[in-house]
C-alpha positions in Angstrom: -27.1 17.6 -26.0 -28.5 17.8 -22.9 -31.5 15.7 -24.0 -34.0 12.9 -22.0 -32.6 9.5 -23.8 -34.6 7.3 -21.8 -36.5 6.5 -18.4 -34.0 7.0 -14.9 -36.6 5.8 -13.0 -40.5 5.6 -12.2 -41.4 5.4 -8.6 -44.2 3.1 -7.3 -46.2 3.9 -4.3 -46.6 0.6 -2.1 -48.1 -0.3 1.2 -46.2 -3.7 1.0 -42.8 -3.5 -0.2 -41.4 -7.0 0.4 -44.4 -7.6 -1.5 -43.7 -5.6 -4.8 -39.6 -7.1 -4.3 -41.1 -10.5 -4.3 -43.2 -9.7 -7.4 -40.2 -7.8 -9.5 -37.7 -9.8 -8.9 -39.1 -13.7 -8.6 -42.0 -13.1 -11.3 -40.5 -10.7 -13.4 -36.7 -11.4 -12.5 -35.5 -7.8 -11.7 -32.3 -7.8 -9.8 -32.6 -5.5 -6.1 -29.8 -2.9 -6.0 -31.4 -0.7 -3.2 -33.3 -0.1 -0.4 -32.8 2.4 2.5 -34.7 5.3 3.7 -35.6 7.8 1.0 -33.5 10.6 1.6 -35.7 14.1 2.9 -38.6 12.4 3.6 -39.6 10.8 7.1 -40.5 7.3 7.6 -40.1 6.4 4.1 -38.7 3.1 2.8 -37.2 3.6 -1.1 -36.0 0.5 -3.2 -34.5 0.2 -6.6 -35.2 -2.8 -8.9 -32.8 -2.8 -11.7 -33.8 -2.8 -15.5 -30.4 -1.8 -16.4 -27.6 0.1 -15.3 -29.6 3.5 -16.1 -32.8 2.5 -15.2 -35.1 1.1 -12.2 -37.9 0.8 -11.0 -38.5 2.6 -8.0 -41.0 1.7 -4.8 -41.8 3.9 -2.1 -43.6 3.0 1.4 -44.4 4.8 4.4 -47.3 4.2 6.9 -49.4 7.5 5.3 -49.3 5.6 2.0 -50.7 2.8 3.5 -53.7 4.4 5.3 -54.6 6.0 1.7 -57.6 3.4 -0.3 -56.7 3.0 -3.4 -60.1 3.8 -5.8 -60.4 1.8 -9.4 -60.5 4.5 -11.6 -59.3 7.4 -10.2 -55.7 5.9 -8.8 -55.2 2.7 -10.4 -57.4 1.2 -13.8 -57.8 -2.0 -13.5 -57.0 -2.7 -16.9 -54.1 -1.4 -19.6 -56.9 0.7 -21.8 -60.1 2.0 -18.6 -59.3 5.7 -17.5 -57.9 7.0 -14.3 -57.8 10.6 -12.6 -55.5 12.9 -14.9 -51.8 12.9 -14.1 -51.9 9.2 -12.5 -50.4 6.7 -14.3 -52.3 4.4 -16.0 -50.3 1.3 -17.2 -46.7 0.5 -16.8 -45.2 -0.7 -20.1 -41.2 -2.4 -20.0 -39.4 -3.2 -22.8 -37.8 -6.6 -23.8 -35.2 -7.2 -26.9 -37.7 -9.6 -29.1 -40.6 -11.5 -29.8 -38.7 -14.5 -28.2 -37.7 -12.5 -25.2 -41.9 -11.6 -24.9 -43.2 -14.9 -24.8 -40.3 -15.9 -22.7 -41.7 -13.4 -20.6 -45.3 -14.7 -20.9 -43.6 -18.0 -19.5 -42.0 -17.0 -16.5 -45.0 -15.0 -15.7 -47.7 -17.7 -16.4 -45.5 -20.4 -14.3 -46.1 -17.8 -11.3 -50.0 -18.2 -11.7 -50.7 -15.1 -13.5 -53.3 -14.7 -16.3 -51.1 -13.1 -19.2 -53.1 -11.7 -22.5 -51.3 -11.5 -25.7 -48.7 -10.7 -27.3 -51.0 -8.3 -29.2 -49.8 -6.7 -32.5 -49.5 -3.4 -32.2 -47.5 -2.3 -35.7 -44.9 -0.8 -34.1 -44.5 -3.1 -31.2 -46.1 -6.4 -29.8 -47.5 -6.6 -26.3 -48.7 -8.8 -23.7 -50.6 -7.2 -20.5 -51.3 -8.6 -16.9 -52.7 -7.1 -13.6 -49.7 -7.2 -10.9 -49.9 -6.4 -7.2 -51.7 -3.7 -5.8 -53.4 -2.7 -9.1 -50.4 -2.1 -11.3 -51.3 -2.6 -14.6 -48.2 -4.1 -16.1 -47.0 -4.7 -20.0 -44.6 -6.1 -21.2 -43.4 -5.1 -25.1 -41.2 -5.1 -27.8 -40.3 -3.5 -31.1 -37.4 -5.0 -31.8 -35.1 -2.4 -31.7 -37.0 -0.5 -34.5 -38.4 3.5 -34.4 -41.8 4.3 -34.7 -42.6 5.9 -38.3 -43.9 8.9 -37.3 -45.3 9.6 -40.5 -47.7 6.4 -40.3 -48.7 6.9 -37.0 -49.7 10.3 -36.3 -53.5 10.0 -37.2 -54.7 13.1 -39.0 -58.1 12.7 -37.5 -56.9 12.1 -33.9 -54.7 15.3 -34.2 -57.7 17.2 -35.0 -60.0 15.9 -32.1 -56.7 17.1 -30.3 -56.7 20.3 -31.2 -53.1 19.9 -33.2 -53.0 22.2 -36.1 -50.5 21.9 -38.9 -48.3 24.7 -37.0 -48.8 22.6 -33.7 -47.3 19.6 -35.3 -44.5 20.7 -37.0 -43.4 22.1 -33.9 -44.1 19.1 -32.0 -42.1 17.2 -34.6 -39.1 19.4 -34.4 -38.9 20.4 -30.8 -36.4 23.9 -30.9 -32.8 23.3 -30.2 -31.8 24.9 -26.6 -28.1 26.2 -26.0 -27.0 25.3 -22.4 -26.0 28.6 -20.3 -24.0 26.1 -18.1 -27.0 25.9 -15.1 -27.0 30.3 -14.7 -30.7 30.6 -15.7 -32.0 32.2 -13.0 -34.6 30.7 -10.8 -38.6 31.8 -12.0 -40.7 33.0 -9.3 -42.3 30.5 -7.0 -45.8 31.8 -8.2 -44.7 32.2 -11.8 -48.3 30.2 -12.4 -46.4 26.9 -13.3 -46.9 23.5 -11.4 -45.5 23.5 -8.1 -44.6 20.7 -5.7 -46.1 20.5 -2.4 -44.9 21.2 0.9 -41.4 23.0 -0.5 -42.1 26.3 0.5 -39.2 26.5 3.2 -37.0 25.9 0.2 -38.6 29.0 -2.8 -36.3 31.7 -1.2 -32.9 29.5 -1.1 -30.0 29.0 -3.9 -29.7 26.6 -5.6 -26.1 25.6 -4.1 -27.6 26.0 -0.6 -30.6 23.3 -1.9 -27.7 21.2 -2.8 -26.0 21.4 0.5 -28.4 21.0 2.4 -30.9 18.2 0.5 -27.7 15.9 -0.7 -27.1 12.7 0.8 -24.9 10.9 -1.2 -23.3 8.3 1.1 -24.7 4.5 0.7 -25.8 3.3 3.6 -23.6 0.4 3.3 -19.9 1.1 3.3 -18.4 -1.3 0.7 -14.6 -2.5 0.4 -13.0 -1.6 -2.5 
Protein backbone atom coordinates (compact mmCIF):
# COMPACT_ATOMS: atom_id res chain seq x y z
CA UNK A 1 0.00 0.00 0.00
CA UNK A 2 2.64 2.12 -0.01
CA UNK A 3 2.16 2.96 3.65
CA UNK A 4 4.74 3.97 6.83
CA UNK A 5 4.53 0.44 8.88
CA UNK A 6 7.03 1.42 11.31
CA UNK A 7 10.27 3.45 12.24
CA UNK A 8 13.54 2.87 9.49
CA UNK A 9 15.51 4.77 11.54
CA UNK A 10 15.93 7.87 13.96
CA UNK A 11 19.26 9.58 13.82
CA UNK A 12 21.08 10.85 17.02
CA UNK A 13 23.38 13.79 16.87
CA UNK A 14 26.62 12.94 19.09
CA UNK A 15 29.77 14.62 19.93
CA UNK A 16 31.11 11.19 21.28
CA UNK A 17 30.16 8.33 19.32
CA UNK A 18 32.16 5.45 20.91
CA UNK A 19 30.42 6.84 23.68
CA UNK A 20 26.70 6.42 22.54
CA UNK A 21 28.04 2.53 20.95
CA UNK A 22 29.24 1.90 24.42
CA UNK A 23 25.85 2.91 25.91
CA UNK A 24 23.49 1.07 23.12
CA UNK A 25 25.05 -1.78 22.93
CA UNK A 26 26.58 -2.76 26.61
CA UNK A 27 23.69 -1.02 28.64
CA UNK A 28 20.93 -1.48 26.41
CA UNK A 29 22.36 -4.58 24.27
CA UNK A 30 21.90 -3.25 20.64
CA UNK A 31 23.95 -5.09 18.23
CA UNK A 32 26.46 -2.53 15.90
CA UNK A 33 25.84 -3.19 12.13
CA UNK A 34 27.45 0.02 10.83
CA UNK A 35 29.64 2.72 10.88
CA UNK A 36 31.43 4.61 8.05
CA UNK A 37 31.27 8.02 6.78
CA UNK A 38 27.76 9.31 6.15
CA UNK A 39 27.47 9.42 2.61
CA UNK A 40 27.12 13.45 1.04
CA UNK A 41 28.20 14.98 3.95
CA UNK A 42 31.91 15.98 4.94
CA UNK A 43 33.57 14.90 7.96
CA UNK A 44 30.70 12.96 9.22
CA UNK A 45 30.88 9.65 11.11
CA UNK A 46 27.22 7.63 10.76
CA UNK A 47 26.53 4.33 12.78
CA UNK A 48 23.69 1.95 12.88
CA UNK A 49 22.60 0.16 16.10
CA UNK A 50 20.29 -2.57 15.34
CA UNK A 51 16.71 -2.94 16.84
CA UNK A 52 15.73 -5.28 14.18
CA UNK A 53 16.35 -6.07 10.81
CA UNK A 54 14.18 -2.93 9.66
CA UNK A 55 15.02 -0.69 12.25
CA UNK A 56 18.12 1.24 13.91
CA UNK A 57 19.09 3.53 15.66
CA UNK A 58 21.15 5.96 13.89
CA UNK A 59 24.15 8.35 15.39
CA UNK A 60 25.80 11.02 13.58
CA UNK A 61 29.24 13.00 14.63
CA UNK A 62 31.23 15.56 13.00
CA UNK A 63 33.48 18.17 14.75
CA UNK A 64 30.60 21.16 13.94
CA UNK A 65 28.24 19.02 16.06
CA UNK A 66 30.55 19.05 18.65
CA UNK A 67 31.39 22.75 18.94
CA UNK A 68 27.32 23.24 19.22
CA UNK A 69 26.24 23.50 23.45
CA UNK A 70 23.53 21.67 23.90
CA UNK A 71 20.74 24.03 26.01
CA UNK A 72 18.10 22.07 28.63
CA UNK A 73 15.12 23.01 27.20
CA UNK A 74 15.42 24.05 23.90
CA UNK A 75 17.63 20.88 22.44
CA UNK A 76 17.30 18.25 24.93
CA UNK A 77 14.56 18.05 28.20
CA UNK A 78 15.97 16.65 30.76
CA UNK A 79 13.20 14.68 31.62
CA UNK A 80 10.52 12.37 29.42
CA UNK A 81 7.47 14.98 30.18
CA UNK A 82 9.65 19.14 30.42
CA UNK A 83 9.30 20.94 26.88
CA UNK A 84 11.89 21.54 24.38
CA UNK A 85 12.10 23.96 21.15
CA UNK A 86 9.37 22.80 18.60
CA UNK A 87 10.45 20.11 16.09
CA UNK A 88 13.30 18.65 18.54
CA UNK A 89 12.68 15.52 19.82
CA UNK A 90 11.79 15.17 23.16
CA UNK A 91 12.04 11.60 24.44
CA UNK A 92 13.02 8.54 22.76
CA UNK A 93 10.57 5.68 23.52
CA UNK A 94 11.68 1.69 22.20
CA UNK A 95 9.55 -0.99 22.38
CA UNK A 96 10.08 -4.47 24.07
CA UNK A 97 7.69 -7.74 23.74
CA UNK A 98 6.31 -7.87 27.58
CA UNK A 99 6.08 -6.88 30.95
CA UNK A 100 8.92 -9.45 31.62
CA UNK A 101 11.05 -8.23 28.83
CA UNK A 102 10.52 -4.40 30.70
CA UNK A 103 11.73 -5.25 33.93
CA UNK A 104 14.38 -7.33 32.34
CA UNK A 105 15.23 -4.23 30.85
CA UNK A 106 15.08 -2.33 34.15
CA UNK A 107 17.75 -5.00 35.24
CA UNK A 108 20.31 -4.73 32.73
CA UNK A 109 20.03 -1.01 32.92
CA UNK A 110 20.14 -0.71 36.76
CA UNK A 111 23.27 -3.28 36.88
CA UNK A 112 24.98 -0.44 34.65
CA UNK A 113 24.48 2.25 37.45
CA UNK A 114 21.59 3.90 36.03
CA UNK A 115 18.62 5.31 38.02
CA UNK A 116 15.50 3.62 36.17
CA UNK A 117 11.73 4.94 37.17
CA UNK A 118 8.93 2.76 36.65
CA UNK A 119 7.38 0.65 34.85
CA UNK A 120 4.52 3.19 34.92
CA UNK A 121 1.02 2.15 33.81
CA UNK A 122 0.01 3.83 31.11
CA UNK A 123 -3.44 1.86 29.83
CA UNK A 124 -2.29 1.11 26.75
CA UNK A 125 1.30 0.40 27.52
CA UNK A 126 3.68 0.30 30.57
CA UNK A 127 6.91 2.25 30.79
CA UNK A 128 10.00 2.81 32.53
CA UNK A 129 12.11 6.10 31.76
CA UNK A 130 15.93 7.01 32.39
CA UNK A 131 18.34 9.93 31.43
CA UNK A 132 21.07 8.33 28.99
CA UNK A 133 24.21 10.09 27.60
CA UNK A 134 24.32 13.31 26.36
CA UNK A 135 20.77 14.26 27.49
CA UNK A 136 18.79 11.55 25.66
CA UNK A 137 15.77 10.97 27.36
CA UNK A 138 15.29 7.29 26.89
CA UNK A 139 11.98 4.84 27.60
CA UNK A 140 11.65 1.87 27.43
CA UNK A 141 7.81 0.31 26.87
CA UNK A 142 5.52 -2.24 26.08
CA UNK A 143 1.94 -2.99 25.13
CA UNK A 144 2.17 -6.33 24.60
CA UNK A 145 1.48 -6.61 21.17
CA UNK A 146 -1.99 -4.90 21.66
CA UNK A 147 -3.57 -1.62 19.51
CA UNK A 148 -4.39 1.37 21.13
CA UNK A 149 -8.39 1.77 21.33
CA UNK A 150 -8.79 4.74 19.67
CA UNK A 151 -12.10 5.30 20.75
CA UNK A 152 -10.94 5.47 24.59
CA UNK A 153 -8.18 7.48 24.05
CA UNK A 154 -8.84 10.31 22.01
CA UNK A 155 -9.98 12.84 24.85
CA UNK A 156 -12.93 14.99 23.68
CA UNK A 157 -11.70 17.83 25.80
CA UNK A 158 -7.98 17.64 24.62
CA UNK A 159 -9.26 17.62 20.87
CA UNK A 160 -11.07 20.80 21.55
CA UNK A 161 -8.10 22.70 23.27
CA UNK A 162 -6.52 21.32 19.89
CA UNK A 163 -8.55 22.93 17.72
CA UNK A 164 -9.94 19.30 16.25
CA UNK A 165 -13.51 19.60 15.17
CA UNK A 166 -15.71 16.60 14.51
CA UNK A 167 -14.83 16.99 10.63
CA UNK A 168 -10.99 17.27 11.70
CA UNK A 169 -11.24 13.93 13.36
CA UNK A 170 -12.92 11.87 11.23
CA UNK A 171 -10.53 12.74 8.68
CA UNK A 172 -7.70 12.14 10.95
CA UNK A 173 -9.20 8.78 11.70
CA UNK A 174 -9.61 7.77 8.14
CA UNK A 175 -6.59 9.22 6.42
CA UNK A 176 -7.74 9.21 2.28
CA UNK A 177 -6.64 6.32 0.30
CA UNK A 178 -3.75 7.49 -2.38
CA UNK A 179 -3.33 5.56 -5.77
CA UNK A 180 0.37 5.25 -6.68
CA UNK A 181 1.18 7.00 -10.23
CA UNK A 182 4.29 4.72 -10.17
CA UNK A 183 6.91 7.77 -8.84
CA UNK A 184 5.64 10.36 -12.21
CA UNK A 185 4.26 13.12 -9.84
CA UNK A 186 6.04 15.79 -10.89
CA UNK A 187 8.38 17.68 -8.68
CA UNK A 188 6.46 21.05 -6.75
CA UNK A 189 8.35 24.13 -7.01
CA UNK A 190 11.23 24.66 -4.65
CA UNK A 191 9.30 27.72 -3.17
CA UNK A 192 5.96 26.04 -3.21
CA UNK A 193 5.81 27.51 0.58
CA UNK A 194 6.42 23.99 2.08
CA UNK A 195 9.36 23.03 4.48
CA UNK A 196 12.61 22.92 2.81
CA UNK A 197 15.96 21.38 3.75
CA UNK A 198 18.89 23.47 4.05
CA UNK A 199 21.80 23.91 2.04
CA UNK A 200 20.18 21.81 -1.19
CA UNK A 201 19.73 24.44 -3.44
CA UNK A 202 22.44 23.17 -6.02
CA UNK A 203 20.09 20.16 -6.28
CA UNK A 204 16.04 22.25 -6.83
CA UNK A 205 16.69 22.41 -10.64
CA UNK A 206 17.93 18.58 -11.18
CA UNK A 207 15.79 15.27 -11.95
CA UNK A 208 15.18 13.18 -9.96
CA UNK A 209 17.21 10.26 -11.85
CA UNK A 210 20.22 12.70 -11.99
CA UNK A 211 19.77 13.16 -7.86
CA UNK A 212 19.97 9.46 -7.88
CA UNK A 213 23.06 9.28 -9.90
CA UNK A 214 24.76 11.53 -8.54
CA UNK A 215 23.79 11.31 -4.41
CA UNK A 216 23.85 7.17 -4.45
CA UNK A 217 26.54 5.39 -2.77
CA UNK A 218 25.55 2.07 -2.33
CA UNK A 219 28.83 0.10 -1.97
CA UNK A 220 29.72 -1.04 1.80
CA UNK A 221 32.75 0.08 2.70
CA UNK A 222 33.77 -3.33 3.58
CA UNK A 223 33.86 -5.92 0.74
CA UNK A 224 32.52 -9.16 2.22
CA UNK A 225 33.05 -12.87 0.79
CA UNK A 226 30.13 -14.45 -0.16
Amino acid sequence: MGLPNGVHHIAICTRDIKGQIEFFTQVCGMELVALYWMHGVKNTFHGFLKLNDSSSIALVESPEIGEIQGIKGVSHAGSPGTPVAAGVMQHLALNVDTEADLLTMRDRVRSHGYWVMGPIDHGFCKSIYFAAPEGIMLEFSTSEGKAIEADAWLDPEVLRLAGITASDLQRYRNPPPFQSQGGKVAQPAPNSGKPMMDGMERLYNMSDEEITARLSQPTPPVSVRK
